[in-house]
LUMPA-576759 format. One line per field, with one value per residue: residue number from 0; x, y, z of N, C-alpha, C, O in turn; residue in one letter. Coordinates in pm, whole numbers, always signed. Example, Ala and Ser with C-alpha at 12.3 -4.5 7.8 and 13.67 -1.06 7.14 Angstrom:
BEGIN
i <- 0, 1
neast <- +1319, +1285
nnorth <- -569, -225
nup <- +780, +708
caeast <- +1230, +1367
canorth <- -450, -106
caup <- +780, +714
ceast <- +1320, +1290
cnorth <- -330, +3
cup <- +780, +787
oeast <- +1424, +1341
onorth <- -332, +114
oup <- +846, +804
aa <- A, S
//
This chain:
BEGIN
i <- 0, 1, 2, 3, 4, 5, 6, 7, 8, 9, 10, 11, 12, 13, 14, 15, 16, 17, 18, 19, 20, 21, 22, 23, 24, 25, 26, 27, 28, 29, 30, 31, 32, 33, 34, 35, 36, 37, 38, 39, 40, 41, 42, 43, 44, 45, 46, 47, 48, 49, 50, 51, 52, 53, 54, 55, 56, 57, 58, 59, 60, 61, 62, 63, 64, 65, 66, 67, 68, 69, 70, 71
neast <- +2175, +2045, +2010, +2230, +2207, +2259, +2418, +2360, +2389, +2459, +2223, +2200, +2252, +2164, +2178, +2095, +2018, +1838, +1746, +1918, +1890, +1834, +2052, +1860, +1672, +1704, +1516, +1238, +1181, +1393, +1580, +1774, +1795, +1519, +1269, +1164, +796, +746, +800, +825, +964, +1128, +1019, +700, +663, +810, +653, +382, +425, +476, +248, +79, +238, +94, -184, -190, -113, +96, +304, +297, +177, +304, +98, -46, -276, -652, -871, -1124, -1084, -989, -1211, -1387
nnorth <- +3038, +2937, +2756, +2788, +2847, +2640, +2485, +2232, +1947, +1807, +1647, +1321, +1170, +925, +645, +777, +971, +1011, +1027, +873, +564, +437, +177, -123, -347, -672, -959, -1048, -1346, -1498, -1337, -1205, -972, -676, -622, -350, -366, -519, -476, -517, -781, -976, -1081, -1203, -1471, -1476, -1288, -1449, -1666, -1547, -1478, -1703, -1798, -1627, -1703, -1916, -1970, -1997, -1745, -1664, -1500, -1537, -1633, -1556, -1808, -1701, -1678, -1750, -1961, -2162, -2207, -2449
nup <- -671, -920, -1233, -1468, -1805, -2059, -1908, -1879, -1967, -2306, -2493, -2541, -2854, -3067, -3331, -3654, -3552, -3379, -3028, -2796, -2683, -2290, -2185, -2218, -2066, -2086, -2263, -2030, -2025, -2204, -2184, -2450, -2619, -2613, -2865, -2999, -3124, -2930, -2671, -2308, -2373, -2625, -2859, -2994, -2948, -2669, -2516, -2563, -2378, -2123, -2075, -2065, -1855, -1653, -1675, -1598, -1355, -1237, -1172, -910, -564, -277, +36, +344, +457, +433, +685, +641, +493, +686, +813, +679
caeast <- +2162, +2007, +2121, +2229, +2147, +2400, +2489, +2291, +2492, +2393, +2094, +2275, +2174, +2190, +2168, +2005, +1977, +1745, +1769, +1956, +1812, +1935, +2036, +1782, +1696, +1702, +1390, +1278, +1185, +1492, +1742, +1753, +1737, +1412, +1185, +1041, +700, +682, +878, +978, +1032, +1205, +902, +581, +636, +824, +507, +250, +497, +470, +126, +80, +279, +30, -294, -186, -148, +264, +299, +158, +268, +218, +52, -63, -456, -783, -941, -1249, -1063, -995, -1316, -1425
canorth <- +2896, +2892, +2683, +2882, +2834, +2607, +2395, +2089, +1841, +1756, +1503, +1204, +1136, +776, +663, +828, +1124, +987, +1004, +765, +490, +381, +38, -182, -455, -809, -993, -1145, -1490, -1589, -1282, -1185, -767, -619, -551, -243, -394, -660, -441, -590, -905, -996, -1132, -1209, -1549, -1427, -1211, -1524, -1749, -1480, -1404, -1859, -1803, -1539, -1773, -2061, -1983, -1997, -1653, -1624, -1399, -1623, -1526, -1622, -1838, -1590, -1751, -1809, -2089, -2282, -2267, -2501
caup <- -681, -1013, -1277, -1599, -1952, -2119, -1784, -1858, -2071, -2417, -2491, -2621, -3023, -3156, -3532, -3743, -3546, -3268, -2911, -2749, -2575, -2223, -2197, -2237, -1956, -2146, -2224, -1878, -2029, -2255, -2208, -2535, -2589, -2636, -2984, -3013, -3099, -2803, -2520, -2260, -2438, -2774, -2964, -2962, -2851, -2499, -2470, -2494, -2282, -1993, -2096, -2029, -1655, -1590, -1681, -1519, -1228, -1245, -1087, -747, -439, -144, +133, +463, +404, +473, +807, +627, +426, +724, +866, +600
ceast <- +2082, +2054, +2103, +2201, +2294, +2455, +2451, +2352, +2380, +2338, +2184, +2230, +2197, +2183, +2047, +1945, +1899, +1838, +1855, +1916, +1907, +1948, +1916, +1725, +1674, +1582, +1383, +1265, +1343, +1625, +1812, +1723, +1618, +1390, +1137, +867, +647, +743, +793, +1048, +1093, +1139, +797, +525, +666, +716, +431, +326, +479, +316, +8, +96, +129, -79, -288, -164, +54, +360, +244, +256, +212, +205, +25, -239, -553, -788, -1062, -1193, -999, -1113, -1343, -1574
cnorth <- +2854, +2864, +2802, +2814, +2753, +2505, +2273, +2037, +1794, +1683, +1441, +1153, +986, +774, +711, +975, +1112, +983, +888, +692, +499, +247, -45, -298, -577, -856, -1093, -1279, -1554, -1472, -1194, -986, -743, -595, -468, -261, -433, -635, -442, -664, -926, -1023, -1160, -1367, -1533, -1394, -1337, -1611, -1662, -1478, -1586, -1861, -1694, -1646, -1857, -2066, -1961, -1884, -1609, -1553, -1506, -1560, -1609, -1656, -1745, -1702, -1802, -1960, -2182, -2255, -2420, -2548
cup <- -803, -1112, -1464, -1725, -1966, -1995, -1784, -2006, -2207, -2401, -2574, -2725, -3013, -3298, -3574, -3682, -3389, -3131, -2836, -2656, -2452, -2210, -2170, -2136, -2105, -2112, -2120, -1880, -2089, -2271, -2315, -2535, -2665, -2771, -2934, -3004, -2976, -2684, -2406, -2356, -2569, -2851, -2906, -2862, -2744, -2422, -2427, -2381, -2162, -1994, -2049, -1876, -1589, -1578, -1624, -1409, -1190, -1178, -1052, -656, -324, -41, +237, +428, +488, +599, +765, +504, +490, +851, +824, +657
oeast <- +2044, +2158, +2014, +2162, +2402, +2562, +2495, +2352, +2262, +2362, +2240, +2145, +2269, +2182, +1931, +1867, +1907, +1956, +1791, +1901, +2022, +1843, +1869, +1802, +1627, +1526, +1462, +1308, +1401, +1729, +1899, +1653, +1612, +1487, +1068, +801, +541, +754, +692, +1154, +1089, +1186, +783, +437, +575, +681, +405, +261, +460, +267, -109, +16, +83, -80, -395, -192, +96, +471, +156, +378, +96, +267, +62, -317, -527, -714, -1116, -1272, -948, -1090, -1328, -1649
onorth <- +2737, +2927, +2855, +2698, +2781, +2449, +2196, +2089, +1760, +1615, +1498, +1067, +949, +872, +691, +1057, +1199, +950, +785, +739, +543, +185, -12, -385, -540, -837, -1186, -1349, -1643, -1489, -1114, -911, -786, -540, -480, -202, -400, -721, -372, -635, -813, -992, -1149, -1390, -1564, -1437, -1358, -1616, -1739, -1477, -1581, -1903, -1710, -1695, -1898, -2168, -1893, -1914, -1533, -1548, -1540, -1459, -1726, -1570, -1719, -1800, -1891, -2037, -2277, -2284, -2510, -2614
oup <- -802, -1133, -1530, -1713, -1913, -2022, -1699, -2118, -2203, -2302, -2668, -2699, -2920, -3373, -3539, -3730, -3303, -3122, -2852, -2544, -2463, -2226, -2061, -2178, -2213, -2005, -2101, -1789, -2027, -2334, -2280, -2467, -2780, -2825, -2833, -2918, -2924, -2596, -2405, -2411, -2618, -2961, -2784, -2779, -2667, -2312, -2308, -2276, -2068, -1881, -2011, -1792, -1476, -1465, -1579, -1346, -1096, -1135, -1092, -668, -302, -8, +234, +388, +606, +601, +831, +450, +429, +969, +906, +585
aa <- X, X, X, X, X, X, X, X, X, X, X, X, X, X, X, X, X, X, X, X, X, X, X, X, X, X, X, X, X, X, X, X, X, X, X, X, X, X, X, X, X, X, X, X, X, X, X, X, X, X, X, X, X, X, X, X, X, X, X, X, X, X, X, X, X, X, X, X, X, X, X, X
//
């Protein structure tokens, strides 16, 4: 049951010689495919625009309220 030399499929090149990526997910604000520099997102503005939802409060997980915040 062991696997022989030679049985595992070529590594897939890309241009220039390099590895090949796998598809890419799209940046999650505008869709757009990924920069290298600013991955996930496509630029630097996507980045602060997510980096805005985060600070503001814009994505939250809701939850059920603590008990000590309706004592009051």
């Amino acid at each position: 049951m062991g696997t022989e030399k030679g049985s595992r499929p070529p590594d897939r090149v890309g241009p220039a010689g390099r590895p090949a990526q796998p598809s890419a997910k799209p940046c999650p604000i505008c869709g757009k495919p990924p920069a290298e520099a600013s991955r996930p997102f496509c630029s630097d503005r996507c980045r602060d625009v997510d980096l805005n939802r985060w600070l503001s409060g814009s994505y939250a997980i809701p939850g059920k309220p603590d008990a000590d915040e309706d004592a009051g």
